[in-house]
VOGU-3710 file (C-alpha; in Angstrom, 3 decimals, decimal comma):
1> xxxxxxxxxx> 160,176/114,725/88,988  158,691/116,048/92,157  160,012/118,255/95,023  159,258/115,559/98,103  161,215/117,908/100,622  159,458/117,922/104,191  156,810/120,643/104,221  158,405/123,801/106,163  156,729/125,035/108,857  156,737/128,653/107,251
11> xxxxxxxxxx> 154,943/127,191/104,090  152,914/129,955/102,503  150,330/129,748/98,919  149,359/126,194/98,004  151,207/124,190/100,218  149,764/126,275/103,518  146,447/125,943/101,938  146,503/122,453/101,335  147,924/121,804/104,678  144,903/123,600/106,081
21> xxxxxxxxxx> 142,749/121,518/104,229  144,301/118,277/105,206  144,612/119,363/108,404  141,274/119,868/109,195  139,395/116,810/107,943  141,959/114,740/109,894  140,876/117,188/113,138  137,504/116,502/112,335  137,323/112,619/112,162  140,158/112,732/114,511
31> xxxxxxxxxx> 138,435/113,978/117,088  136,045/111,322/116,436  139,214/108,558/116,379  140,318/110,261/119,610  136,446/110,300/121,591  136,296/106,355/120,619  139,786/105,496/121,567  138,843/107,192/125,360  135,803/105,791/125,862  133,645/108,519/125,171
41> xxxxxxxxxx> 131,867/107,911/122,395  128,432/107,532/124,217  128,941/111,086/125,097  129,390/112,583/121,450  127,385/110,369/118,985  128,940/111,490/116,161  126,775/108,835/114,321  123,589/111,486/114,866  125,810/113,853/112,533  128,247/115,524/114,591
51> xxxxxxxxxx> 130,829/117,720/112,345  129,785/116,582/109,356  129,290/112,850/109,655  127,222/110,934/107,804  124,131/109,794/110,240  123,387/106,559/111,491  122,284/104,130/113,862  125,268/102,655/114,787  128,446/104,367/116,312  131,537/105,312/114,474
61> xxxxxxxxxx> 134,217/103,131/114,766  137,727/104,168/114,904  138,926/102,420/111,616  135,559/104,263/110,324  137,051/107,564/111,294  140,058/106,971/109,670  138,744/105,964/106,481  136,039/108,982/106,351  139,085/111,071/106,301  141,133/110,028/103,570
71> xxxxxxxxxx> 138,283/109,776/102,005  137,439/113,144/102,020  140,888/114,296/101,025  140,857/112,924/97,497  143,620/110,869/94,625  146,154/110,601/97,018  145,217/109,587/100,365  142,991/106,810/98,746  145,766/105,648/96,737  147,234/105,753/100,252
81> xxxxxxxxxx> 144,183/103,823/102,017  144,567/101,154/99,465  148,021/100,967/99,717  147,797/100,327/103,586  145,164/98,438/103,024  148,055/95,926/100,961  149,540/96,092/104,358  148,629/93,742/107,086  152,061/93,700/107,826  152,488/97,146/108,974
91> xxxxxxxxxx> 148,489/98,329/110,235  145,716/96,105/112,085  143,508/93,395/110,046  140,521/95,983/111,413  142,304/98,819/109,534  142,983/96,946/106,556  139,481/95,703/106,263  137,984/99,132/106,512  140,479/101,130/104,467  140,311/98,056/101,271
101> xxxxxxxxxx> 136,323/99,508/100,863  138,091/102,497/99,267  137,243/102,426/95,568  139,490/104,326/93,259  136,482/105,911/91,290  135,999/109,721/90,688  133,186/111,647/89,075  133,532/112,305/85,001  135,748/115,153/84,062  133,722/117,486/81,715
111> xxxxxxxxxx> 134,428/115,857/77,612  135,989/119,565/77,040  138,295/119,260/79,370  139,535/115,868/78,270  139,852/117,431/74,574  142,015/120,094/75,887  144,611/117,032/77,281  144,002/115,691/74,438  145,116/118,224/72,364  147,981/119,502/74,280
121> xxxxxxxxxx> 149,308/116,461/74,928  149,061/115,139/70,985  148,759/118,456/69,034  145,529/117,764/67,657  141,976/117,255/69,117  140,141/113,819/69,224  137,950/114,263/66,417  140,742/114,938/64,356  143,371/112,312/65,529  140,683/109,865/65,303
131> xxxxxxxxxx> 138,230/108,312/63,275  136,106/108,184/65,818  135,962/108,918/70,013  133,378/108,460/72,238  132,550/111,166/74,169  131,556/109,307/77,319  134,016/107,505/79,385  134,083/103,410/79,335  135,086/104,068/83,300  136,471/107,144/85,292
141> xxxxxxxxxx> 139,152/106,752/88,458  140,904/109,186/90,472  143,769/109,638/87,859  142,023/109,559/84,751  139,483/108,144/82,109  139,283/105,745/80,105  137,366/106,454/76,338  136,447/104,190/73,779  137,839/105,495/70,248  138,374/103,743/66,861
151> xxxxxxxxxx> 141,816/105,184/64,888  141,648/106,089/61,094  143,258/102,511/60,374  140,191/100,826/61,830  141,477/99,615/64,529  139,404/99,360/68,081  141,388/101,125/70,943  140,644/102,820/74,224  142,586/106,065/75,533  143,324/106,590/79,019
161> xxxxxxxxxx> 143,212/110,677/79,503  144,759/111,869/82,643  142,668/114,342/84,514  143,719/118,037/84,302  145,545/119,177/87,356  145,905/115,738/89,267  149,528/115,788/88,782  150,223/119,066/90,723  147,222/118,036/93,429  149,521/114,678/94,112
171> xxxxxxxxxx> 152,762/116,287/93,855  151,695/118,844/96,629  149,868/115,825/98,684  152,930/113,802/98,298  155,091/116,894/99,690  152,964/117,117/102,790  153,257/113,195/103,450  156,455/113,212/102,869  157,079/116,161/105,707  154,688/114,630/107,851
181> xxxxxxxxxx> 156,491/111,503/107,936  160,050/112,979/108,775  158,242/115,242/111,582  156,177/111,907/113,380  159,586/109,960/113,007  161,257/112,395/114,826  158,552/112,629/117,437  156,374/109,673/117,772  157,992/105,826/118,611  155,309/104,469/116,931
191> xxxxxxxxxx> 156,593/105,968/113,264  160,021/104,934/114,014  158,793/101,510/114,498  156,669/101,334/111,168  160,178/103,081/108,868  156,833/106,295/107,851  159,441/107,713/105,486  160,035/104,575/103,790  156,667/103,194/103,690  155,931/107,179/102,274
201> xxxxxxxxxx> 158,350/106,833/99,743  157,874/103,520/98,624  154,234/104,649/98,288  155,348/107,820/96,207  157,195/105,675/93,913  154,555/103,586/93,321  151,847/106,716/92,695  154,098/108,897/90,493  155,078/105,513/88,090  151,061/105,209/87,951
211> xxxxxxxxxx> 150,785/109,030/86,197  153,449/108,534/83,905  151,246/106,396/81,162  154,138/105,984/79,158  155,485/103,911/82,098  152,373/101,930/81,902  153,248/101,641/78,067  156,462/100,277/78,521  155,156/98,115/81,559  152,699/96,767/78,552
221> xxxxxxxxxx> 155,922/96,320/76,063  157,242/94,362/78,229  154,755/91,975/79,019  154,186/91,168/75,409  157,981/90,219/75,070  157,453/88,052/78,024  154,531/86,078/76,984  155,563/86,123/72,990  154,194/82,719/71,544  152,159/82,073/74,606
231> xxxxxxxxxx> 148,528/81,244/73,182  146,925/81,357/76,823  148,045/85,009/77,459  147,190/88,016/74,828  148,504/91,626/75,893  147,216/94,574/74,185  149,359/96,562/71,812  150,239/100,129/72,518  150,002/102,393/69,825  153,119/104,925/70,842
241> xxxxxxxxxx> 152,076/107,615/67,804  149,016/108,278/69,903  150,737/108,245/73,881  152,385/110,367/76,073  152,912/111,267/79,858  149,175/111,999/80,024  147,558/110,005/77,181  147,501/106,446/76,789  146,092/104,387/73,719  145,970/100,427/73,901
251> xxxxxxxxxx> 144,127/97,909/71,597  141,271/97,073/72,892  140,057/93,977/74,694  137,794/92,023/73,803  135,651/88,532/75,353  134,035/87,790/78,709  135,017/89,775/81,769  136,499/86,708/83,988  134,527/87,024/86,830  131,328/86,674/84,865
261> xxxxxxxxxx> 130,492/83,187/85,699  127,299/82,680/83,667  128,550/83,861/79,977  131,434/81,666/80,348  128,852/79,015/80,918  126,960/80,243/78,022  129,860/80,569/75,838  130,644/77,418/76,543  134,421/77,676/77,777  136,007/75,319/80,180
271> xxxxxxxxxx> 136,454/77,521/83,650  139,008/75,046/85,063  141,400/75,882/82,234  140,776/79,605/82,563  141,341/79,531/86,330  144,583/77,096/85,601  145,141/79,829/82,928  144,805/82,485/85,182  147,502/81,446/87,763  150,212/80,078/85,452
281> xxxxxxxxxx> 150,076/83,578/83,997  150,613/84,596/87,683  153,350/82,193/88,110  155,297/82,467/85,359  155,269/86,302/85,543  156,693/85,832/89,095  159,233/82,621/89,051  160,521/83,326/85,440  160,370/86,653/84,777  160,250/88,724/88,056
291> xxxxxxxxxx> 158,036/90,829/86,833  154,776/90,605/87,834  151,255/92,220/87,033  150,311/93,800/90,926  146,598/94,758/90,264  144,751/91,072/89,211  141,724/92,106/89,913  138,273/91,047/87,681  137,804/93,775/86,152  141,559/93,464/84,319
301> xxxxxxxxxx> 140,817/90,355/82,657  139,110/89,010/79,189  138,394/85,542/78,582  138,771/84,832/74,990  136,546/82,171/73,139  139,533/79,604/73,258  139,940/80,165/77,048  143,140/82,812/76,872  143,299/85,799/78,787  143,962/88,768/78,073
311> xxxxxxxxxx> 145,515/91,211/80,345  144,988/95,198/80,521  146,241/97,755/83,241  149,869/98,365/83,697  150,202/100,912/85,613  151,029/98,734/89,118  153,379/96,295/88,752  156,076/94,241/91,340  159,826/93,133/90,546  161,461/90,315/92,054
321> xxxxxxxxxx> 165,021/89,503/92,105  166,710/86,213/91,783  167,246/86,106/95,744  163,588/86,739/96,761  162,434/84,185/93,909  164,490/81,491/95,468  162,509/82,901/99,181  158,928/82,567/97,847  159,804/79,180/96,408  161,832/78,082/99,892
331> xxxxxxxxxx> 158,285/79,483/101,755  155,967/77,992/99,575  157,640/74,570/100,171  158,350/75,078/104,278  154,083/75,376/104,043  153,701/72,235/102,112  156,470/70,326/104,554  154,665/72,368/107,774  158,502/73,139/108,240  158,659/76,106/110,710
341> xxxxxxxxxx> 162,112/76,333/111,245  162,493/76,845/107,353  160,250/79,626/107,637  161,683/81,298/109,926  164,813/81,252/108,519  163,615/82,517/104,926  161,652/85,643/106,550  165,258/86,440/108,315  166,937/86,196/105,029  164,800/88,650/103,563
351> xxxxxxxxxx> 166,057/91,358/106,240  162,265/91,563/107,548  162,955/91,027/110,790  166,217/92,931/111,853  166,647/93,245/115,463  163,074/93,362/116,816  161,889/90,425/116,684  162,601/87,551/118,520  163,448/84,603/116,921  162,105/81,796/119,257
361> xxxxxxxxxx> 159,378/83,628/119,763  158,279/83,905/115,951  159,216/80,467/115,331  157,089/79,000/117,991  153,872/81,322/116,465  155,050/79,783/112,946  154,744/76,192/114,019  151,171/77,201/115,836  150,098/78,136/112,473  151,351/75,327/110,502
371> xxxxxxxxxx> 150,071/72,993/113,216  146,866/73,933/112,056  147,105/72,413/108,979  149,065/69,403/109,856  147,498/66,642/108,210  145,454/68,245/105,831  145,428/67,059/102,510  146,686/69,928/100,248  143,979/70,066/98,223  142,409/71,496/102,023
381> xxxxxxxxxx> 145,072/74,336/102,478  143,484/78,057/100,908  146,425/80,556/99,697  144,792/83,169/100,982  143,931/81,992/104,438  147,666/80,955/104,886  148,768/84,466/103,257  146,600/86,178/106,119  147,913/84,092/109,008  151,432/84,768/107,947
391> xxxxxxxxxx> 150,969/88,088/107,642  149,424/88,332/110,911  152,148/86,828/112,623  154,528/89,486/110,388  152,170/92,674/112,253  152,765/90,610/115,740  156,449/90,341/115,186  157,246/94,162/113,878  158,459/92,573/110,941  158,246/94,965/108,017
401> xxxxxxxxxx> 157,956/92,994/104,390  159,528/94,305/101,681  156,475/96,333/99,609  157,442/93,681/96,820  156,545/90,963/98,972  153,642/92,047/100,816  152,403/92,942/96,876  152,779/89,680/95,786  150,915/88,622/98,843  147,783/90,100/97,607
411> xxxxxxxxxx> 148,225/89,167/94,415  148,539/85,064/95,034  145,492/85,681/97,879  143,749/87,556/94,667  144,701/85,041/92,369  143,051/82,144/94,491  140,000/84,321/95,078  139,856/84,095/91,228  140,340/80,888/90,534  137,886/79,635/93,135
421> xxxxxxxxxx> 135,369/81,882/91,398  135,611/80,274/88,374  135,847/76,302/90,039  134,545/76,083/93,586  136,813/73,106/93,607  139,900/75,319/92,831  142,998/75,114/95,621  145,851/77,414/94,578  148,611/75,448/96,438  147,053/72,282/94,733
431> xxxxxxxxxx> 147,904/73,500/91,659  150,829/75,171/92,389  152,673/72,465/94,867  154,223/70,519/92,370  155,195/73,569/90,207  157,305/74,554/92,892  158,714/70,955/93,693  160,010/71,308/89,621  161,092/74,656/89,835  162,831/73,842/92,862
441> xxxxxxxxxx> 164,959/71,089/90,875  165,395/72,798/87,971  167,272/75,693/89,434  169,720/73,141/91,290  169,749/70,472/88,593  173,973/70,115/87,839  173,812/72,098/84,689  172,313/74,945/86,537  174,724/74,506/89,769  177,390/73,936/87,502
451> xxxxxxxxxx> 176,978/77,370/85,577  176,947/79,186/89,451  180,080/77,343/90,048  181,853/78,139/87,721  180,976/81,747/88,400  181,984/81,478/91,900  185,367/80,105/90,259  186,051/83,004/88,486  184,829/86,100/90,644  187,024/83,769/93,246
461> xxxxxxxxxx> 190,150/83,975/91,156  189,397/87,968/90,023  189,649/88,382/94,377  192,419/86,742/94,378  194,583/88,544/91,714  192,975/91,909/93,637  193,612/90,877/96,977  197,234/91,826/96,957  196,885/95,331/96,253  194,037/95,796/98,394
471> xxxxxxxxxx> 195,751/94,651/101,500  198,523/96,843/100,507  195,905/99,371/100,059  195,062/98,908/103,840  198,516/98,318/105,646  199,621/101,837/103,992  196,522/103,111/105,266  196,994/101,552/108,561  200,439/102,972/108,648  199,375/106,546/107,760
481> xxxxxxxxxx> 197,122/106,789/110,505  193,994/107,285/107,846  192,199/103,826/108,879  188,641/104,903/110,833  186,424/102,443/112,521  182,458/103,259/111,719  179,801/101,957/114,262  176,235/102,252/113,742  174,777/101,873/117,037  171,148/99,996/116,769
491> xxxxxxxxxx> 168,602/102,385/118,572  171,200/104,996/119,755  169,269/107,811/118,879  166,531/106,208/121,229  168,535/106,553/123,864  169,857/110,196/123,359  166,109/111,107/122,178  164,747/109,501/126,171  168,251/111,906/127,816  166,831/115,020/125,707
501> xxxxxxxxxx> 163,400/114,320/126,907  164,349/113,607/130,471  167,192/116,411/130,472  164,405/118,662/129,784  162,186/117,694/132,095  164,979/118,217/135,156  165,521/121,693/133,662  161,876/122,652/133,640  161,787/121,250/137,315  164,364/123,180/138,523
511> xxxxxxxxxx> 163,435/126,351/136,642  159,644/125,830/138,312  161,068/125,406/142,094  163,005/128,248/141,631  160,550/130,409/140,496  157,893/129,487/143,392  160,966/130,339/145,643  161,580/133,753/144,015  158,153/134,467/143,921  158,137/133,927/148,068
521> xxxxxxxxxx> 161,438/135,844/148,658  160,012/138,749/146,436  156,769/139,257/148,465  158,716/139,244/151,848  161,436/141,342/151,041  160,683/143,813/148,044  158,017/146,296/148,970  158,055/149,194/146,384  155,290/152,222/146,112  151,952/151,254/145,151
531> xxxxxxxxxx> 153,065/147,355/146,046  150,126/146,261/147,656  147,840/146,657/145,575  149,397/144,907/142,970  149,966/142,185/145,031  147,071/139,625/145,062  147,403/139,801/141,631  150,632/139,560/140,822  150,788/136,406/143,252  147,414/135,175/141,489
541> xxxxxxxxxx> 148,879/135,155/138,400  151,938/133,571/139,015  150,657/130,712/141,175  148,238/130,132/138,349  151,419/129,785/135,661  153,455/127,681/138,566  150,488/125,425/139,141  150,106/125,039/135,128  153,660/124,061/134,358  153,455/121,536/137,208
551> xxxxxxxxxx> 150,803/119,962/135,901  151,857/119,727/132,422  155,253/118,751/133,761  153,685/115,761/136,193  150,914/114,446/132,481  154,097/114,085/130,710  155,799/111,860/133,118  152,332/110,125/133,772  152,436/109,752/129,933  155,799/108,211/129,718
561> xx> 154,965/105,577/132,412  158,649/106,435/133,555
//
């Protein structure tokens, strides 16, 4: 949909322009970064209001820095703050503290303007598609609006209007990440550690699915199927006459925001059930259906007078396959059990830790951690407090979660958070312990086993009727001299990357001694007309340029620590 190719370095019109812009705020609070990260920040207080910072009394931090800058910068890089701030696994708990105060909120866009989308996107303007549309958003975020409107039928809806030109801002943001990525892999060890083009395009997946509303639509659709006949869980309808790309328009929601504690009391409804509510609409979306709502905050949830829920916002969601289901249920139980081993061999069969880390080592730091809660009644262990530890450890270790994973992460730390709001006496893995333990059985009761065996039985006979002509296949090929061997060397280009680096080095070396030397055999031996007067400067100049390139040559080996 969008052109995601690395940002040239001869990029002219928008792109330049943007680059420039980006550019500069991240010189600007990177300076600041830089000053903290030396020491210096007693020296340039940039809390006084140094190049445009906000003053205070305090100094800047570095995290600070960071943050000030995407902030400045607009939809995409705080999409991007809060998706690293869903990261502990890949950037500092400091960072993801400081980044998670990002709030995806954006002035109103003018009500003409949002008539125009209207319009183009639908053919007609509001006051004529419906009965009635308020002309002042319900709530306004970096993507869009949301307006309160009532359709000729009578029914209550809202419309979500995307704001005009945010699609071509983020596609030319994304283009820039995307070439930034490629250039600091190529450059910096650091990005090759962290995969930067796959966290960027995991994170530009995730940003152009939330502007396509009809996505969100279908995301909606979906749910509904899912929790058809379920009287605890109540998705809004989408009314498709009235949607597009750009334009969404969902029943309304109605009842008590969830987090609002004292209406519920008022109202009279039981909080217990709505937090046990709340999380067996977590769980079931994530052990039986894979598909899981990745944005539980408050503010997306209505308690209904009967104590359902109902469920609005779409547009992030999570899939999990069969395999990682079976993971989160194996970790969930190795917690409960304070079975490190276990662990450690469920994060290895998720292909999160590859050949960096060490197993021994991240065993030892998982028993640590579930040492500290041997003994504890599970009524004692918090979700969330577990969730962070863990993914602590994962930041220690290198080990990179799938984005699935590390989503689902926040939403069971989220979902906890929730449930403890609504009954102080709430304990997620309480609740949830002997879920699992069923779930668990269920998927390896005989008639379940018995169904993958006999499977197994027949994708085993289907190889063997193949195998014949395959190994045909291959003896002619061996014969034929066509058979090639492919090796993927782990961390090869490492090593030819440090030969490049220290190749060059050598050549810059010898190239500086042997200019010094011509320089010397030139004064002594060629003595043209006019000569001396030219040469203090000539021999100025030149040792000036020698003494230079030594000294950039001699930081960059003092840089390397080789």
């Amino acid at each position: 949909m969008y052109n995601l190719s690395p940002v040239p370095w001869f990029a002219h019109g928008p792109v330049l322009h943007r680059a420039r812009e980006v550019a500069a705020a991240f010189a600007r609070h990177g300076l600041g970064w830089l000053v903290v990260q030396l020491g210096l920040g007693n020296l340039l207080p940039f809390e006084h209001g140094l190049l445009g910072h906000p003053p205070r009394e305090t100094p800047y931090r570095q995290a600070e820095h960071v943050r000030m800058a995407f902030s400045e910068l607009g939809v995409v890089f705080i999409k991007l703050a809060q998706f690293l701030s869903t990261r502990p696994d890949v950037i500092s708990p400091e960072y993801v503290a400081e980044l998670a105060k990002l709030q995806d909120a954006a002035p109103e866009v003018p009500y003409d303007q949002v008539s125009q989308v209207v319009t183009d996107e639908l053919g007609q303007p509001p006051e004529t598609l419906f009965a009635t549309f308020d002309s002042l958003p319900l709530a306004s975020a970096s993507i869009g609006q949301v307006h309160a409107a009532t359709l000729k039928s009578g029914d209550h809806v809202i419309v979500k209007v995307q704001h005009p030109g945010v699609a071509e801002q983020v596609a030319l943001d994304l283009q820039i990440l995307a070439g930034v990525a490629e250039w600091a892999e190529a450059h910096a060890t650091v990005a090759r550690t962290l995969n930067l083009p796959v966290l960027v395009d995991e994170f530009s997946y995730t940003l152009r699915n939330e502007l396509d509303y009809q996505r969100e639509g279908h995301n909606a659709d979906r749910f509904r199927r899912n929790f058809a006949g379920d009287a605890s869980i109540h998705i809004p309808r989408i009314y498709w006459g009235f949607s597009t790309a750009r334009v969404l328009t969902m029943e309304r929601a109605s009842g008590i925001k969830i987090a609002d504690v004292t209406l519920l009391e008022q109202a009279g409804i039981n909080r217990r059930k709505v937090a046990e509510n709340a999380v067996r609409l977590m769980m079931r979306e994530v052990y039986e259906f894979g598909f899981f709502h990745a944005d539980p905050h408050p503010g997306n949830f209505f308690v209904q007078p009967d104590g359902s829920i109902a469920l609005i916002d779409f547009g992030m969601v999570g899939r999990l396959d069969k395999q990682l289901q079976d993971t989160m249920t194996r970790i969930g139980l190795a917690v409960v059990r304070q079975d490190a081993e276990q662990m450690a061999d469920d994060l290895y069969a998720l292909g999160v830790a590859g050949g960096r880390a060490k197993r021994a080592a991240l065993q030892r730091d998982l028993s640590h951690l579930l040492d500290q809660y041997a003994g504890r009644p599970i009524q004692d262990l918090a979700a969330a407090q577990v969730t962070h530890d863990v993914m602590a450890i994962a930041f220690r270790h290198h080990l990179q979660l799938p984005g699935e994973l590390a989503m689902l992460f926040r939403v069971i730390s989220m979902s906890e958070t929730l449930g403890a709001r609504l009954d102080p006496n709430f304990r997620l893995f309480e609740f949830l312990a002997p879920q699992l333990q069923q779930l668990w059985f269920e998927r390896r009761s005989p008639v379940v086993m018995g169904k993958k065996l006999g499977l197994a039985a027949i994708e085993t006979a289907e190889l063997a009727f193949d195998l014949p002509r395959r190994a045909s296949r291959l003896l002619n090929q061996v014969e034929r001299g066509e058979l090639e061997l492919n090796i993927n060397h782990e961390g090869l280009h490492l090593l030819i990357h440090s030969l490049q680096r220290m190749t060059n080095r050598l050549a810059l070396a010898v190239l500086l001694a042997a200019t010094i030397i011509a320089l010397g055999l030139v004064m002594v031996v060629y003595h043209p007309p006019g000569w001396v007067q030219l040469t203090g400067y000539v021999f100025e100049l030149a040792l000036i340029l020698s003494l230079g390139l030594s000294a950039l040559l001699m930081w960059r080996i003092w840089r390397s620590g080789r």
